[in-house]
N, C-alpha and C positions, 0 to 999 in steps of 0.2 A: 606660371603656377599661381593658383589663386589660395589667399590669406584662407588657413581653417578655422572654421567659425568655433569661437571659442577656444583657441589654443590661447592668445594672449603671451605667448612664451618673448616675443619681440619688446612686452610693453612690461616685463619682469628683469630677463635675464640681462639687458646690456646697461650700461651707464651712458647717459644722456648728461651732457656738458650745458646745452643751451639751457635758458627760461624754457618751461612749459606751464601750461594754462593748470595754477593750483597748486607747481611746484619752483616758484621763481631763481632758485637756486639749481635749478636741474633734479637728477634723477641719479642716485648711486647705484651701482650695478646689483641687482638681487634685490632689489626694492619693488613694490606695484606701481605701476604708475597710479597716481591718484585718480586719471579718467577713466579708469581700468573699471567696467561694473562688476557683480559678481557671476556675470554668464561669462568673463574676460572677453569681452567684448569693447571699443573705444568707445567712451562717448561721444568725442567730441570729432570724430573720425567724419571728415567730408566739410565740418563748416568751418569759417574766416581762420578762427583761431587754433586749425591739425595745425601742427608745428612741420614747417620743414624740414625738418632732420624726421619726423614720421611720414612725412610726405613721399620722402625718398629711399623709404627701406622697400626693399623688393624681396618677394618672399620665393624662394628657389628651392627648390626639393635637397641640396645640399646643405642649406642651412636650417631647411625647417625639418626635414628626416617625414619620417612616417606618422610621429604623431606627437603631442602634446610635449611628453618627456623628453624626448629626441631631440626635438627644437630646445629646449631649456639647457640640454647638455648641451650641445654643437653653441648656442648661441654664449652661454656661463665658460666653454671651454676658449670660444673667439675673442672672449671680454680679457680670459688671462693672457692670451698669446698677445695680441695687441697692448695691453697697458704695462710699460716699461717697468714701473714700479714692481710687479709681481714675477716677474721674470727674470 
C-alpha cells in the first residue's frame, strides 16, 4: 500500500521515543510531529535526516483504514494497546 497523501495520521497519532529532527526529546503520542506541514505531509521525508523509526513504518490497509480518521483511530487505538502504562 502506498502512504495517502496528506493523511499524516502516522506523523500524529503514535509516540516516537527516538530524537527527531526539531523534536530532540521525541514525539508524545497525539502530538504533530513538528516536520508535519500543513497539507500533513513530511517535510523532511526522503532526505539524510527521515529518522529511522519513520523510515520503517509501512503503511498497510489495516492500519491505515480507508481514510484520514480511520488511520488516526487504528493507529491512537495501537498507541493504547501497546504502552503498558495505559492498560
Amino acid at each position: 500500500m502506498q502512504c495517502r497523501i496528506g493523511c499524516g495520521a502516522c506523523c500524529i497519532a503514535p509516540s516516537i521515543s527516538s530524537p527527531l529532527p526539531g523534536m530532540p526529546q521525541g514525539k508524545p503520542a497525539g502530538v504533530r510531529c513538528v516536520n508535519l506541514n500543513i497539507q500533513n505531509q513530511c517535510t523532511i521525508w526522503g532526505q539524510p535526516n527521515f529518522p529511522e523509526v519513520c523510515q520503517n513504518f509501512m503503511p498497510s490497509s489495516w492500519v491505515c483504514g480507508e481514510t484520514q480518521s480511520e488511520a488516526l483511530s487504528r493507529l491512537i487505538q495501537l498507541e493504547i494497546l501497546t504502552t503498558p502504562s495505559l492498560h
